[in-house]
C-alpha positions as a Markdown table, in Angstrom:
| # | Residue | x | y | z |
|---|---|---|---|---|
| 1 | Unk | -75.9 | -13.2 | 107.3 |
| 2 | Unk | -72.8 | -11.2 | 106.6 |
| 3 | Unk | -70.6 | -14.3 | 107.6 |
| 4 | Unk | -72.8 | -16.8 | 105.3 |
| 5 | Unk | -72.1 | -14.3 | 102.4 |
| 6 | Unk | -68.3 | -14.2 | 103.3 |
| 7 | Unk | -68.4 | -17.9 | 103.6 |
| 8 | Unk | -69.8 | -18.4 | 100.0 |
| 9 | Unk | -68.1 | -16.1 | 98.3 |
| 10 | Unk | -64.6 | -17.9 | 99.6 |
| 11 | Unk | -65.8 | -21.3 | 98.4 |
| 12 | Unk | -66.3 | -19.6 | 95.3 |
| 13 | Unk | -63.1 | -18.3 | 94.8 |
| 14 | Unk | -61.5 | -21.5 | 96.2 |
| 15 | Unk | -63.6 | -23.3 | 94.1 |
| 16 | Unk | -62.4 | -21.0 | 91.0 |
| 17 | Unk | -58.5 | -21.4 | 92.4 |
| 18 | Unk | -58.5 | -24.8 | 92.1 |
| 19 | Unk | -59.8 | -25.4 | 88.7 |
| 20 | Unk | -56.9 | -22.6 | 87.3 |
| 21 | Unk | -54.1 | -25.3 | 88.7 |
| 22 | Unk | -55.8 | -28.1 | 86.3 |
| 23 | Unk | -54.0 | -30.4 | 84.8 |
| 24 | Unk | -52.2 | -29.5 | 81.2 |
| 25 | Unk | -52.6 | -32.0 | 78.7 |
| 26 | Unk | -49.3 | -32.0 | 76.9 |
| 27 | Unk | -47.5 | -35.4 | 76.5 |
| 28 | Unk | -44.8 | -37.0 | 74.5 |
| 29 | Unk | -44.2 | -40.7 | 73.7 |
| 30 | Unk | -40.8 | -42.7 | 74.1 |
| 31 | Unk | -39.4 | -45.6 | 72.6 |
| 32 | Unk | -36.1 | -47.1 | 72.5 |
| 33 | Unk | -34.7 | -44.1 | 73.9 |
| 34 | Unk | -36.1 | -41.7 | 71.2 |
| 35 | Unk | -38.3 | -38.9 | 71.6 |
| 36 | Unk | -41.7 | -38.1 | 69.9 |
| 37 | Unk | -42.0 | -34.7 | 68.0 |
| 38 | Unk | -45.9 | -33.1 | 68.7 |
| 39 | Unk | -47.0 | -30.2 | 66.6 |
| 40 | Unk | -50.3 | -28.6 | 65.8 |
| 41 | Unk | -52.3 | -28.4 | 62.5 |
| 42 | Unk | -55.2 | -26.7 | 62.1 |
| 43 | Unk | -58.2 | -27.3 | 63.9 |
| 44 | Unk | -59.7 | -30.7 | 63.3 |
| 45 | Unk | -61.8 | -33.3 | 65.6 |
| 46 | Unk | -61.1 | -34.9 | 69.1 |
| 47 | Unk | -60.3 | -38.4 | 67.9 |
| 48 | Unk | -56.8 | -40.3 | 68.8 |
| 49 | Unk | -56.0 | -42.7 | 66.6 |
| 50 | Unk | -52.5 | -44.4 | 66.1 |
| 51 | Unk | -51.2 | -46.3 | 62.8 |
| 52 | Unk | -48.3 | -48.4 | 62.4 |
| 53 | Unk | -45.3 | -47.9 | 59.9 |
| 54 | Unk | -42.2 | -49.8 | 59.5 |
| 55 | Unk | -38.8 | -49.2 | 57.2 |
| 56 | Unk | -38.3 | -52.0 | 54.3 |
| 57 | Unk | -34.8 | -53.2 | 56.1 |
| 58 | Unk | -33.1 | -54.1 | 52.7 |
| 59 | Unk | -34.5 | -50.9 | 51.0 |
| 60 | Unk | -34.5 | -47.5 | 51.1 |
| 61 | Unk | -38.6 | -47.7 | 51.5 |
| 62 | Unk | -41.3 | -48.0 | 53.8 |
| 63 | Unk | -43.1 | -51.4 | 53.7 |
| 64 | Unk | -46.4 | -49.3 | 52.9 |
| 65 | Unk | -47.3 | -46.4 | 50.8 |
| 66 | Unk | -50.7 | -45.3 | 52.1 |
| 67 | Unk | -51.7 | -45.0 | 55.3 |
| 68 | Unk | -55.5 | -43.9 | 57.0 |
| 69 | Unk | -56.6 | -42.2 | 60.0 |
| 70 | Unk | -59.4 | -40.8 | 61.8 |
| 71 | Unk | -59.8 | -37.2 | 62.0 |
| 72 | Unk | -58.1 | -35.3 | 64.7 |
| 73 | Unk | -55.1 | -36.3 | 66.9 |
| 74 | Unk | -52.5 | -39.1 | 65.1 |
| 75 | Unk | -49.8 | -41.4 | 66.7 |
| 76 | Unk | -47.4 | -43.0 | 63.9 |
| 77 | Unk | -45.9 | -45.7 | 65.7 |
| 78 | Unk | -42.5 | -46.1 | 63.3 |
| 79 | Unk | -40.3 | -48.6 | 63.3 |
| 80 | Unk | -36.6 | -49.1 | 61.4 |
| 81 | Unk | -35.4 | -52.2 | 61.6 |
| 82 | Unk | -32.4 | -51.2 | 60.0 |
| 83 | Unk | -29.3 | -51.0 | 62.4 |
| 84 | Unk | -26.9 | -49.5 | 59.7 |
| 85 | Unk | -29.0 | -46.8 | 58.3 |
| 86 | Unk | -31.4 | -44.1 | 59.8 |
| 87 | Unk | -34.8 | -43.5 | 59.1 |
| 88 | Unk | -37.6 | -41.4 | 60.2 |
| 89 | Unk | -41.1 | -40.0 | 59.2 |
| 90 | Unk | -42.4 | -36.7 | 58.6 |
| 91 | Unk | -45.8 | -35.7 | 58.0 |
| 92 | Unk | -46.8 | -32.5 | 55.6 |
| 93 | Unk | -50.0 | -31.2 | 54.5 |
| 94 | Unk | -51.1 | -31.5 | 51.0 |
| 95 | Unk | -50.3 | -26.7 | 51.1 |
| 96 | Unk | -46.4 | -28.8 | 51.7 |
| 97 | Unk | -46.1 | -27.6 | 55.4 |
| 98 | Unk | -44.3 | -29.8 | 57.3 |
| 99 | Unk | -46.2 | -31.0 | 60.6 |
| 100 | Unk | -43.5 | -32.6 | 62.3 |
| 101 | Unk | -40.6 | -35.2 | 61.8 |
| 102 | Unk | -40.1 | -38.5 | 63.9 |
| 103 | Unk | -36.6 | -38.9 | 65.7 |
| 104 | Unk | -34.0 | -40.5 | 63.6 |
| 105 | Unk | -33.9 | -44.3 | 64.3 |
| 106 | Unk | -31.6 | -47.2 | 63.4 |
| 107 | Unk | -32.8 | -50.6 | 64.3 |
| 108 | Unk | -35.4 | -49.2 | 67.1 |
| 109 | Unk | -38.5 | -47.1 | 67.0 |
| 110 | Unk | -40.2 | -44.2 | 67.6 |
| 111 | Unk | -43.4 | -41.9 | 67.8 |
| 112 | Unk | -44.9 | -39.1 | 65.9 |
| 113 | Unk | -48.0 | -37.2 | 67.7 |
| 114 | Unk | -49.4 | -34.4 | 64.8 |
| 115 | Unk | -52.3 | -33.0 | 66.3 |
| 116 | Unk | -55.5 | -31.9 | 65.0 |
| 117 | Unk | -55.7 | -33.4 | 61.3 |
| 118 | Unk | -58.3 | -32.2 | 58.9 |
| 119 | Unk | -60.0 | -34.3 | 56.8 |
| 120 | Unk | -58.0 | -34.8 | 53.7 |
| 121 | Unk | -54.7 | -36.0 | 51.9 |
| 122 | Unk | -50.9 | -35.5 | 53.7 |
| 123 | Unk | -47.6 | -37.0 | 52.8 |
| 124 | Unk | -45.7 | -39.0 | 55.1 |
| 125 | Unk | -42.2 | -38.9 | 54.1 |
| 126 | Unk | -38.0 | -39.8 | 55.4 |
| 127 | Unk | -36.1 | -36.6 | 56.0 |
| 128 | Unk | -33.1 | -38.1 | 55.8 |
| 129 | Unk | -31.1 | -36.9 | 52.7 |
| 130 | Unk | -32.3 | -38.1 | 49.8 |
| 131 | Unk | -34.3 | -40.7 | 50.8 |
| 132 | Unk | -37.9 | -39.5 | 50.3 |
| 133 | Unk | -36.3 | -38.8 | 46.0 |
| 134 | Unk | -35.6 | -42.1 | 46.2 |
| 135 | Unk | -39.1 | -43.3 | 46.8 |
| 136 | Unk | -39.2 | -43.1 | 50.5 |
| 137 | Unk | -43.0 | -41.7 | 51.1 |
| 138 | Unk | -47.0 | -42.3 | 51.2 |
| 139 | Unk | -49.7 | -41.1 | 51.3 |
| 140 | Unk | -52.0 | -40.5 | 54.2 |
| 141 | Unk | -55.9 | -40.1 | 54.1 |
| 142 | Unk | -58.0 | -38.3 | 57.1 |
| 143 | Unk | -61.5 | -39.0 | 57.0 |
């Protein structure tokens, strides 16, 4: 009896063991050689979704200036088809706290992963200087 108790009570802690070395569930995307930026807003829904936004080459503006998402975790997919001047995209919250900032690209692409989003209204933005004064921004709606 006192070996069927020992025997349990080391697939138990095996058991236990093995879920602590899990997998972690951190990721980043790459494209054209650029690197995504993740951060974390405050707690909102499970759902991925993933929009597309591209540069206006001959201006200093995105070809959009609203964008829409599901609640939860957001890929912006951007793209600068501009090879002579960079661009990126940022993504604030409506309180003007930045959630994270895209790679600067010229003529390639890159990612943005904020995670979490809240229902509600966030600018997307360029960092680079001057740029979002000049017009370069959005608006994006959770739901």
């Amino acid at each position: 009896m006192k070996k069927l108790v020992s025997i349990s009570a080391l697939a138990i802690l095996a058991s236990l063991a093995l879920g602590a070395c899990g997998s972690s569930s951190s990721s980043s995307s790459t494209t054209a050689s650029t690197t995504s930026t993740t951060t974390g807003a405050a707690a909102g829904g499970g759902a991925s979704s993933t929009v597309k936004l591209s540069a206006d080459s001959s201006n200093i503006a995105y070809t959009t200036t609203s964008l829409s998402a599901k609640a939860g975790n957001l890929t912006i997919d951007f793209t600068n088809p501009n090879s002579s001047l960079p661009h990126d995209v940022c993504v604030q919250s409506s309180s003007g706290q930045q959630l994270g900032c895209s790679d600067q690209v010229m003529g390639g692409s890159t990612s943005l992963n904020v995670q979490n989003l809240k229902p509600g209204s966030y600018t997307f933005y360029c960092s680079v200087d001057s740029h979002e004064q000049a017009g370069m921004k959005g608006t994006l709606s959770v739901k």
